[in-house]
C-alpha positions as CSV (number, residue, x, y, z in Angstrom):
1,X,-11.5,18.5,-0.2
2,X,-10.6,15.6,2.2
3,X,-7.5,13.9,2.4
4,X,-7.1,10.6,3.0
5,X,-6.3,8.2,5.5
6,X,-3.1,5.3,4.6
7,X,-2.3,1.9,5.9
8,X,1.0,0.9,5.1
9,X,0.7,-3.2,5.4
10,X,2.8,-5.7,4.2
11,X,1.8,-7.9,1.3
12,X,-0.4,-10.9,3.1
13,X,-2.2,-8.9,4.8
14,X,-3.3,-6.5,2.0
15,X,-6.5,-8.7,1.4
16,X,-7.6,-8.7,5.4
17,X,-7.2,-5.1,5.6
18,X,-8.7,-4.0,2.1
19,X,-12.1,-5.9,3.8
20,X,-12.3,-4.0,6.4
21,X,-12.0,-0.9,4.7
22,X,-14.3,-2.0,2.3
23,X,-17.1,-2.2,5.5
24,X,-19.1,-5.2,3.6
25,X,-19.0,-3.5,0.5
26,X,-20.5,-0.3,2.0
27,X,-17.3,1.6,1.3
28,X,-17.1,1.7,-3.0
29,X,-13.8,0.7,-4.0
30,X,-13.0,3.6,-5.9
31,X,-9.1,2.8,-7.4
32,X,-6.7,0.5,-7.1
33,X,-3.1,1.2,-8.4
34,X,0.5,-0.6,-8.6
35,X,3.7,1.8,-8.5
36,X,7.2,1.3,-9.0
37,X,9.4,2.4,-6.1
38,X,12.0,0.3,-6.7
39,X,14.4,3.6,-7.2
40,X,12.9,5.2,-3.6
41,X,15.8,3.9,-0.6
42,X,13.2,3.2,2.0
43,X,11.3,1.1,-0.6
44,X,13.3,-0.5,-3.1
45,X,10.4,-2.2,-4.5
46,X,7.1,-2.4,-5.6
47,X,3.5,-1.5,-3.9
48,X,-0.2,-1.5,-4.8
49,X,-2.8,0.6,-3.5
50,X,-6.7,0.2,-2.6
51,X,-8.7,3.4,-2.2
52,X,-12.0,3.3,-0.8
53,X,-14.8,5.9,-0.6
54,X,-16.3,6.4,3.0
55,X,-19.5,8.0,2.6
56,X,-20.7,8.4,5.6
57,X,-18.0,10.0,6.7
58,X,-16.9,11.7,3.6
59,X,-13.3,10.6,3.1
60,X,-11.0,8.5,1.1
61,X,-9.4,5.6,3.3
62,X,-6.5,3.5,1.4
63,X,-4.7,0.5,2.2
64,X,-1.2,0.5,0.7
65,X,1.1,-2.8,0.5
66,X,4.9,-3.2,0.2
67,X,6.7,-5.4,-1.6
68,X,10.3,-4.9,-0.9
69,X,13.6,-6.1,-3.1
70,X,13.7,-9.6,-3.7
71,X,10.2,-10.6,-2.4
72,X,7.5,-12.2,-4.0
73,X,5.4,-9.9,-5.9
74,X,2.2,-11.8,-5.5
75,X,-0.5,-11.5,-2.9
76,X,-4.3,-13.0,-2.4
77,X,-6.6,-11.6,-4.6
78,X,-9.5,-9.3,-3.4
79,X,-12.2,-9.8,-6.4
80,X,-13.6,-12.7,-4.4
81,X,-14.7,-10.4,-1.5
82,X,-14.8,-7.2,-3.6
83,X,-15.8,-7.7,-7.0
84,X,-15.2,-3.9,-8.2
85,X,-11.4,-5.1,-8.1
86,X,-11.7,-7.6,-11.1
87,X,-10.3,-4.9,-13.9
88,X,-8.0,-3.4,-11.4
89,X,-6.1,-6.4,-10.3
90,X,-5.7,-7.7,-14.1
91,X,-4.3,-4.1,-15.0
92,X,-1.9,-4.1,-12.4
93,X,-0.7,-7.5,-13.2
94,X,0.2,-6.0,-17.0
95,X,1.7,-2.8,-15.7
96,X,3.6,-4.4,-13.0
97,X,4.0,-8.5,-12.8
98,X,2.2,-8.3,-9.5
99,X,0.0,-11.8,-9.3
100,X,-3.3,-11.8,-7.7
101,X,-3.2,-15.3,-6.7
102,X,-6.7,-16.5,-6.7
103,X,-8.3,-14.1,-9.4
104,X,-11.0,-15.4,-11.2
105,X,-10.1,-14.1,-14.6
106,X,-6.1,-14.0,-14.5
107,X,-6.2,-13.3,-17.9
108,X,-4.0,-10.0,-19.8
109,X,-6.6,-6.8,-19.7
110,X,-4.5,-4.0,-21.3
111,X,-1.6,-6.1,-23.1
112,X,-3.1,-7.9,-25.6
113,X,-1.3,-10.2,-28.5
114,X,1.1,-8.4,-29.6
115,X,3.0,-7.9,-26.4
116,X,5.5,-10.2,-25.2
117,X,5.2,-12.3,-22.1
118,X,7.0,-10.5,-19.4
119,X,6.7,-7.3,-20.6
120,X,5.4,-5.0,-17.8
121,X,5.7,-1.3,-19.4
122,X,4.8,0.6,-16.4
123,X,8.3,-0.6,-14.6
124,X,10.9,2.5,-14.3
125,X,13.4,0.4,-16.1
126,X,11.3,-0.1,-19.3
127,X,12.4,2.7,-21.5
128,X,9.5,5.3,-22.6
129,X,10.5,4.5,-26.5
130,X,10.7,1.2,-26.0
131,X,9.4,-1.3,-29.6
132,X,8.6,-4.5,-28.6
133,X,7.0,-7.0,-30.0
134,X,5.7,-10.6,-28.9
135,X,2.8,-13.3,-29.5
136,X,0.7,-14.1,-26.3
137,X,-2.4,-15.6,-26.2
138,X,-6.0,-14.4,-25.5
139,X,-9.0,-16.4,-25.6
140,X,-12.3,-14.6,-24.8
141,X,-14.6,-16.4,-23.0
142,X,-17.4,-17.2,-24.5
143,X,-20.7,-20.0,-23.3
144,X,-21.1,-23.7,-24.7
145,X,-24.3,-25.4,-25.7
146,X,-26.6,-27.1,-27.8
147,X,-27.7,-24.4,-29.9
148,X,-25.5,-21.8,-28.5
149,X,-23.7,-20.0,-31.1
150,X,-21.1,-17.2,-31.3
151,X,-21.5,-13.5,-32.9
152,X,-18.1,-11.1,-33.0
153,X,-18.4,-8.0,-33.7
154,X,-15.8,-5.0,-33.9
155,X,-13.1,-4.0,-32.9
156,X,-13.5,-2.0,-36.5
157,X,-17.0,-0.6,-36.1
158,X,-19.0,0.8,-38.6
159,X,-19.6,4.1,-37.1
160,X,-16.5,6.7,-36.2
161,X,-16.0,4.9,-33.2
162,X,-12.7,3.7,-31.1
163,X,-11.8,-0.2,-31.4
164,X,-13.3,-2.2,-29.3
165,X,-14.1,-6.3,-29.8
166,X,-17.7,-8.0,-28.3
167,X,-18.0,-11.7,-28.6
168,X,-21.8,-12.6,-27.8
169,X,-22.6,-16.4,-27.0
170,X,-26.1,-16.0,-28.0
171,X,-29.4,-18.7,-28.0
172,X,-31.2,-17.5,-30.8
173,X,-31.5,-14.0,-30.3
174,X,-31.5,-13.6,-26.9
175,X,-27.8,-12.6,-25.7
176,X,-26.8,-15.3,-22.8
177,X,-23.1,-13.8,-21.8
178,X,-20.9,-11.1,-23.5
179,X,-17.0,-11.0,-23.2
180,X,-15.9,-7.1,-23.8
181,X,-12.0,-7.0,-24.9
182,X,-10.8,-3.4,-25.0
183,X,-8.0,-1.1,-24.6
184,X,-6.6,-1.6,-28.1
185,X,-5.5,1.8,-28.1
186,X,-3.2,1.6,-25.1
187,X,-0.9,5.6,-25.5
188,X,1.0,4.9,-22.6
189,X,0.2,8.6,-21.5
190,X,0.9,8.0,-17.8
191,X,4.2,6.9,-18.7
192,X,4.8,9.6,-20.9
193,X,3.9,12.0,-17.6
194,X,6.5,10.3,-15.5
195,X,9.4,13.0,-15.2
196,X,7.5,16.0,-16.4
197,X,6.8,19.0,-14.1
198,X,2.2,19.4,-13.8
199,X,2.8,22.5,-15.8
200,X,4.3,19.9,-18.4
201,X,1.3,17.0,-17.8
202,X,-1.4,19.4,-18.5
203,X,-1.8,19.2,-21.8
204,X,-1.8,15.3,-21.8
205,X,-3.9,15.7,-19.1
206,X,-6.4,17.1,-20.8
207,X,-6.1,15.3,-24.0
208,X,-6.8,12.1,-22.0
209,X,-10.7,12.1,-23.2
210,X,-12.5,14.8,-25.6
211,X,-15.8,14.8,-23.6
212,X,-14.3,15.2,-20.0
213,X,-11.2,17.7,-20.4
214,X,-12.6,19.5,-17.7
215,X,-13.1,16.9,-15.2
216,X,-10.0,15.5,-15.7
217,X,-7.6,18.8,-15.4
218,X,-9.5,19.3,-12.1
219,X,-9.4,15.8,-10.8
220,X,-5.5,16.1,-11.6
221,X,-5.2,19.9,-10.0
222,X,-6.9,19.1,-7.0
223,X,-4.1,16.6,-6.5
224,X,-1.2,18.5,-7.1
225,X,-2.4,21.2,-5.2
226,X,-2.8,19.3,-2.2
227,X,0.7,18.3,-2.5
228,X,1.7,21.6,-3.1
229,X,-0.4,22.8,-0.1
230,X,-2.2,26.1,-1.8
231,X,-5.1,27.7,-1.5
232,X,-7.3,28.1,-5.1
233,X,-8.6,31.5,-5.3
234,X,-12.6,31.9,-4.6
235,X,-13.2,33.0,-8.2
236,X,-11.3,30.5,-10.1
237,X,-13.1,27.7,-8.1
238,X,-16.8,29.5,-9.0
239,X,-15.2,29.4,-12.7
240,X,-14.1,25.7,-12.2
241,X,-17.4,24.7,-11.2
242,X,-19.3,26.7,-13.9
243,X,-17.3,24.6,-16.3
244,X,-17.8,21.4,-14.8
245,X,-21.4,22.3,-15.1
246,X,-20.9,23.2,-18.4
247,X,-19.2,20.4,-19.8
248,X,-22.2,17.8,-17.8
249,X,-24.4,19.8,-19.6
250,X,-22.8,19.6,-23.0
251,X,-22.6,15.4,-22.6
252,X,-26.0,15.0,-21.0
253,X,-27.6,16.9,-24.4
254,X,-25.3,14.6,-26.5
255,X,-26.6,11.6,-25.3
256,X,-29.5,12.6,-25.5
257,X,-29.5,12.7,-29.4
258,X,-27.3,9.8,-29.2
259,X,-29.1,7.1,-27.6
260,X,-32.0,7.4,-29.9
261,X,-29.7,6.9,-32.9
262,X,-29.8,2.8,-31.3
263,X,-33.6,2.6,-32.2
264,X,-32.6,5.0,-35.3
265,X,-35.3,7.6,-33.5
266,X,-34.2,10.4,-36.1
267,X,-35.8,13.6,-35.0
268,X,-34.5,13.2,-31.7
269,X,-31.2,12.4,-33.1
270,X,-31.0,15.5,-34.9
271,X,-32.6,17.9,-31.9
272,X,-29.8,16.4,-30.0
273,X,-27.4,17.1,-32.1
274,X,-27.9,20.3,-33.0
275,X,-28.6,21.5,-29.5
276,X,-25.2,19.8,-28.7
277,X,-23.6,22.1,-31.4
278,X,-24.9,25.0,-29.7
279,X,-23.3,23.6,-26.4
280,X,-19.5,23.0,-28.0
281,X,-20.4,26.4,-29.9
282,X,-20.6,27.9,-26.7
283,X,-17.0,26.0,-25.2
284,X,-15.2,27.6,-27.9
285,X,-16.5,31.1,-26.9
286,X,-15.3,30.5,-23.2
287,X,-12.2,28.9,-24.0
288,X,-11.0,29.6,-27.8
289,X,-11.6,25.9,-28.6
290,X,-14.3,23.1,-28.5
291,X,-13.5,21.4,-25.2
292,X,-12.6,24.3,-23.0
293,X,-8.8,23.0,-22.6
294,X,-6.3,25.5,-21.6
295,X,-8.6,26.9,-19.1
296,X,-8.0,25.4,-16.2
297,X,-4.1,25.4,-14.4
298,X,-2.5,24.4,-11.4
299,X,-3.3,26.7,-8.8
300,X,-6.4,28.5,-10.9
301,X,-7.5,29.5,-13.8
302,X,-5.6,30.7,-16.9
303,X,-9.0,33.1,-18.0
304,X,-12.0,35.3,-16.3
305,X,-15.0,34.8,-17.5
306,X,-16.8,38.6,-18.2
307,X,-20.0,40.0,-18.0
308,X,-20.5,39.4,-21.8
309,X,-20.0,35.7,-21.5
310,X,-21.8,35.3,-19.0
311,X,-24.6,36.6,-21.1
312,X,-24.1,34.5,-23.3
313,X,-24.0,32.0,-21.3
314,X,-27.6,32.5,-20.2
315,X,-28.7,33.1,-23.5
316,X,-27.6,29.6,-24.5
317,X,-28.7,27.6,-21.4
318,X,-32.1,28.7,-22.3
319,X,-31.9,27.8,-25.9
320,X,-30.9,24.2,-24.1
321,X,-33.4,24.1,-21.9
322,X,-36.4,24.2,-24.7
323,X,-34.7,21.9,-26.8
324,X,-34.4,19.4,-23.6
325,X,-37.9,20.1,-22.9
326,X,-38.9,19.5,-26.7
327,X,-36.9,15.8,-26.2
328,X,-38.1,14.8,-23.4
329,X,-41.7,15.2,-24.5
330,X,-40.8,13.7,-28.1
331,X,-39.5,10.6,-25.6
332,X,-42.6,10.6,-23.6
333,X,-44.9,10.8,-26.6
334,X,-43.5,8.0,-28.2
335,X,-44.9,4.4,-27.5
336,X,-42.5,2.8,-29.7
337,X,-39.3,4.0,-28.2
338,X,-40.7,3.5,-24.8
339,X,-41.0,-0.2,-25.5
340,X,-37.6,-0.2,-26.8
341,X,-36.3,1.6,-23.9
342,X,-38.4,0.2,-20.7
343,X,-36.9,-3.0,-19.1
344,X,-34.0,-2.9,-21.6
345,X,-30.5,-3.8,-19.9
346,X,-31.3,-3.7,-16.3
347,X,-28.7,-3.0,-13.8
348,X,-29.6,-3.8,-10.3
349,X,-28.6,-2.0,-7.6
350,X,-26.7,-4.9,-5.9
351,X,-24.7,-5.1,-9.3
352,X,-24.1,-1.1,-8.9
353,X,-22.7,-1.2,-5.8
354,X,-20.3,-4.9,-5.8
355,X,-19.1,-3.1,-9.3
356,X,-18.7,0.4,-7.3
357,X,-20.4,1.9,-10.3
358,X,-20.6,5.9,-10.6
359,X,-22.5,8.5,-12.3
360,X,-25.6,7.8,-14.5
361,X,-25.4,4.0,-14.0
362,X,-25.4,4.2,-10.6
363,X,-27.4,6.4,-9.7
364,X,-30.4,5.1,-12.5
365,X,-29.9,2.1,-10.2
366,X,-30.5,3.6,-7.5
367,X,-27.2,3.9,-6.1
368,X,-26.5,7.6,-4.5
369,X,-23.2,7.7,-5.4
370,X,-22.0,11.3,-6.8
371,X,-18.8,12.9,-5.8
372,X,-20.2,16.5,-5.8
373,X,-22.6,15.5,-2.6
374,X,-20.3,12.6,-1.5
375,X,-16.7,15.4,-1.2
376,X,-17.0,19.0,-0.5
377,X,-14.9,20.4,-3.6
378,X,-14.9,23.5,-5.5
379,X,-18.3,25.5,-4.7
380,X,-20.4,22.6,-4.1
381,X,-20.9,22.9,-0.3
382,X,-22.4,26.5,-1.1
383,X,-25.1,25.6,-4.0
384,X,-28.2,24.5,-4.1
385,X,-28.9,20.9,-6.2
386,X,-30.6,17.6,-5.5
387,X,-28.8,14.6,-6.1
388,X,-31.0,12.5,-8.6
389,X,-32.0,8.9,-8.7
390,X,-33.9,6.3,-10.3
391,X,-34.9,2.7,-9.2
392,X,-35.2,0.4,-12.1
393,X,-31.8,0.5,-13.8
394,X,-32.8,0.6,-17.5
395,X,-32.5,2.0,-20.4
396,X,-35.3,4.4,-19.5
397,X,-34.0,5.1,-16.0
398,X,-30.9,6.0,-17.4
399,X,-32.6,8.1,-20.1
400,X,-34.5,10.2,-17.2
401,X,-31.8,10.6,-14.8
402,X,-29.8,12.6,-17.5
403,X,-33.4,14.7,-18.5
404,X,-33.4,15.1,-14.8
405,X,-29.7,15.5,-13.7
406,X,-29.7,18.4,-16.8
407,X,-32.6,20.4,-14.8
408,X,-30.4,20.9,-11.7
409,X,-27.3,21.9,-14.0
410,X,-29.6,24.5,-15.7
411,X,-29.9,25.7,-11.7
412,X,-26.4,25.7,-11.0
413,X,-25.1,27.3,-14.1
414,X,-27.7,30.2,-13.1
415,X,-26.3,30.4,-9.2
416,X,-22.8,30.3,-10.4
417,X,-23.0,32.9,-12.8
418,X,-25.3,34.9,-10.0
419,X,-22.1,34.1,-8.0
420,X,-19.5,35.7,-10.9
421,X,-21.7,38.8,-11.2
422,X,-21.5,39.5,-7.4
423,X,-17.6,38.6,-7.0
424,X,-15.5,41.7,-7.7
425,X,-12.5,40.5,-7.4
426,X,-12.3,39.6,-11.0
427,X,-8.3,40.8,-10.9
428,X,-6.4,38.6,-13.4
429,X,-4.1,38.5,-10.7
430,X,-7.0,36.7,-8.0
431,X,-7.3,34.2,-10.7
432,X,-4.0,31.4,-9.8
433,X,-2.1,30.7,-6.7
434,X,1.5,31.2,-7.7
435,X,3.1,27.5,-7.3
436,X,7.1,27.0,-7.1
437,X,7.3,23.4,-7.8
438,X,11.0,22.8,-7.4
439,X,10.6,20.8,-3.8
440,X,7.5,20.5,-4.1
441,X,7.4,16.1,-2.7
442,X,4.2,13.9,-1.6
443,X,1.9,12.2,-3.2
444,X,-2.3,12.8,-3.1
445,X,-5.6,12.1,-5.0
446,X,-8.0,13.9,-6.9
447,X,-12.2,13.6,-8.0
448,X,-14.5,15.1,-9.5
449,X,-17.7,14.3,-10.9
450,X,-17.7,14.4,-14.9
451,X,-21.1,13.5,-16.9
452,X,-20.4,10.0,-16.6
453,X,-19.5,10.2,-13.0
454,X,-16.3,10.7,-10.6
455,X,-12.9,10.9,-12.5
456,X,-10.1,9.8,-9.8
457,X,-6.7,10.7,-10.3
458,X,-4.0,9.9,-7.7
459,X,-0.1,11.9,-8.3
460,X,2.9,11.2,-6.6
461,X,5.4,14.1,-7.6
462,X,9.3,14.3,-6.3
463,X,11.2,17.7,-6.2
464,X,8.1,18.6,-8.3
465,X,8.5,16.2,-11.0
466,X,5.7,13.1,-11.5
467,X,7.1,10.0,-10.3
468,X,3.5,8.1,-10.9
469,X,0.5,9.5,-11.7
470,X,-2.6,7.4,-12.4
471,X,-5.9,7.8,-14.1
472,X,-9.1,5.7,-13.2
473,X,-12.1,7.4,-15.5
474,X,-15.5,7.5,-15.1
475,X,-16.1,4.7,-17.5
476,X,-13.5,2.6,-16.4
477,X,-15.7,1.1,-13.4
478,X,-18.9,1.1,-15.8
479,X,-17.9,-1.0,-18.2
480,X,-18.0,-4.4,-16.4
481,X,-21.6,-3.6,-15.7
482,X,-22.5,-3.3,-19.9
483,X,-21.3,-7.2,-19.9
484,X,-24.1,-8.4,-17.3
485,X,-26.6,-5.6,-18.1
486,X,-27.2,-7.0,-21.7
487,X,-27.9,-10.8,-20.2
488,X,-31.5,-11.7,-21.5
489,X,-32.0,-9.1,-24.0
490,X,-32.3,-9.3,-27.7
491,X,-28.8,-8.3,-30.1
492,X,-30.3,-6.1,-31.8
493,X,-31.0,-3.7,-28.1
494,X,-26.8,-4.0,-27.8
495,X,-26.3,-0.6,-29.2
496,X,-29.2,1.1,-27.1
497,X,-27.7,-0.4,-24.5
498,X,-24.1,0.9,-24.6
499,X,-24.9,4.2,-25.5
500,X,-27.4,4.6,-22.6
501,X,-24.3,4.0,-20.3
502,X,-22.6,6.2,-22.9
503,X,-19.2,4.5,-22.2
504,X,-15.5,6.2,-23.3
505,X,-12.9,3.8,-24.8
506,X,-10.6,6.7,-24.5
507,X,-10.3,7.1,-21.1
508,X,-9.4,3.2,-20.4
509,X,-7.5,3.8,-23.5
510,X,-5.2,5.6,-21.5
């Protein structure tokens, strides 16, 4: 994988040079970051980071600005020129206390109430275990009007779902605006990371989100092994990928069952389901649980995958592929759900690309924006897969990509296990890169493209220890664009509509 190019600027000119980077908006903003370096001599301050995607040329390019002691910690704003920086700048302004002057939405993102002004947990001298307690306020923002009324709903949902509040200013029942306020379930888990070896992170690593364990242990070992500077062997990347594969498949088949349930479409709920069980049946044969954790490690893989599971492996995918060919034609067939679905909460593909969307919703809008095409990483550069797109941004669009995307896993799945039979080096020994982390100092990124799109992860370690790591999810880019995709539609479309962007409150929930 690429490495990336750095500015180091100071503070005022952070905005000018994130611009440039950003090449008109051609470049996807793909994280921005704060970190506490107030303990690091040369420093002895704070800085944020901007990361920006270069696709033409494949490579990350980041702009990095300095606040030394005692200056200001507030700089201009960049949402007014790059509007994928709105969530970013307001998160950083929690974590951290850094001010984007100018932002149009200044308001807290991750502390909500019940933290005290002030607070900014993400500081090196705010204690891990630290209670607090305080009374801030929050208003959502909501639209004004003769006849314009107000509908909350959540953050206790009905379904065994995470917390998460919508306030809908709607004209009769046509939604005009809807304010999202999330990240009620805020575990501190980067924090926790802080001071623990990767060995140590793993775990919490890949407890950050159920349905993306694999993409986020990769996205976090490709960091740390760039730091480290080793070499993965051949067979643990084909058994990487395979996984990766695995676990797109696994989600793409879930949602599939699941965004019928918002038009309560039952038989398609219940093929979906059931084929999904298969799928996680399946994970916990590979791995010895449900969502193939423990698999894979710094500098490998912690397990082989044999002849026999590769069988069974095959023997499932074609069990999937049936059932996906049963759905889509129990989607097609249907008149009813393609009126529900057709037109539905439309994402353009201006909106895609100011938002720096990934995965599904970009690329049903018509954004070409996947990480596997976009970085060369694991086994990628060697297999044979179309990237998938679809122009009108819908409920449907999204609905196809996935039947679609799920037709070249099916391929891949079959090359890499072609690719395991042929490999004979399947010594438990070829599997991991030993890694002495003890002076092991430096800081790089990670990506990898998870069901609902690229999973970033940037990890500075010192003398092998994490002194900041953070975590920017799939979904976490995503959700901005559920607020302007439902605009026009009716209420009752709302849940069709977020599950066909099949959103994750865990991963922000970070």
């Amino acid at each position: 994988m690429a490495d990336w190019s750095l500015k180091v600027v100071k503070p005022e000119n952070f905005r000018g040079t994130a611009n440039i980077l950003s090449n008109g908006g051609n470049n996807p903003l793909t994280a921005m970051f704060g970190r506490d370096e107030t303990e690091n001599p040369e420093v002895k301050g704070y800085a944020i980071y901007a990361v920006f995607e270069n696709l033409s040329e494949h490579k990350m390019e980041a702009v990095k600005a300095v606040f030394g002691e005692g200056e200001s910690l507030c700089y201009e704003s960049l949402t007014s020129v790059i509007p994928a920086a709105v969530w970013y700048e307001r998160e950083i302004q929690d974590m951290f206390g850094i001010v984007p002057q100018g932002h149009p939405d200044p308001r807290p993102l991750v502390l909500h109430d019940t933290f005290p002004e002030g607070f900014y947990p993400l500081r090196k001298n705010v204690a891990k275990d630290v209670e607090v307690r305080g009374n801030r306020r929050m208003d959502m923002s909501v639209a004004k009007g003769e006849g314009v009324y107000e509908v909350p709903v959540g953050p206790i949902h009905a379904g065994i779902i995470e917390p998460g509040h919508f306030r809908f200013s709607q004209a009769g029942e046509s939604m005009l605006q809807l304010d999202a306020r999330l990240f009620y379930t805020h575990r501190g888990l980067e924090k926790i990371m802080e001071g623990k070896t990767p060995e140590e992170a793993l775990p919490i690593v890949e407890r950050i989100c159920g349905a993306c364990s694999i993409a986020n242990t990769w996205s976090f070992c490709q960091a740390v092994e760039k730091i480290a500077g080793v070499k993965i062997p051949r067979r643990a990347e084909i058994i990487r990928t395979l996984l990766m594969e695995i676990e797109r498949i696994t989600n793409h088949v879930g949602d599939l069952g699941n965004i019928p349930a918002g038009v309560g479409f039952n038989p398609a709920i219940s093929l979906g389901g059931r084929t999904k069980e298969m799928l996680m049946r399946l994970q916990e044969r590979i791995a010895g649980n449900r969502f193939l954790r423990g698999v894979i490690v710094p500098g490998g893989v912690h397990q082989d995958i044999d002849s026999a599971l590769i069988n069974d492996i095959a023997d499932i995918m074609d069990k999937v592929k049936t059932n996906v060919s049963d759905l889509s034609e129990m989607f097609a067939q249907q008149a009813n759900f393609q009126n529900r679905v057709r037109t539905t909460g439309i994402v353009r593909k201006n909106t895609a690309v100011d938002l720096a969307m990934v995965g599904v919703g970009a690329r049903a809008s018509g954004f070409a924006h996947d990480s596997r095409k976009d970085f060369a990483y694991g086994l990628y550069p060697e297999l044979d897969f179309e990237l998938v797109t679809e122009k009108t941004g819908d409920v449907a669009a999204r609905l196809a990509l996935r039947i679609a995307e799920l037709t070249e896993s099916f391929g891949l799945v079959e090359q890499l296990c072609n690719l395991l039979k042929a490999d004979k080096s399947n010594d438990p020994s070829n599997l991991t890169s030993q890694i002495d982390w003890s002076n092991v100092s430096g800081e790089d990124w990670g990506l990898s493209e998870s069901a609902r799109g690229s999973n970033f992860q940037f990890v500075a370690l010192q003398d092998g220890k994490i002194d900041r790591i953070f975590v920017r999810s799939a979904s976490y880019p995503n959700w901005p664009a559920l607020t302007i995709a439902v605009q026009g539609d009716i209420i009752p479309d709302f849940p069709l509509i977020n599950k066909s962007f099949e959103l994750c409150y865990a991963c922000i929930d970070r």
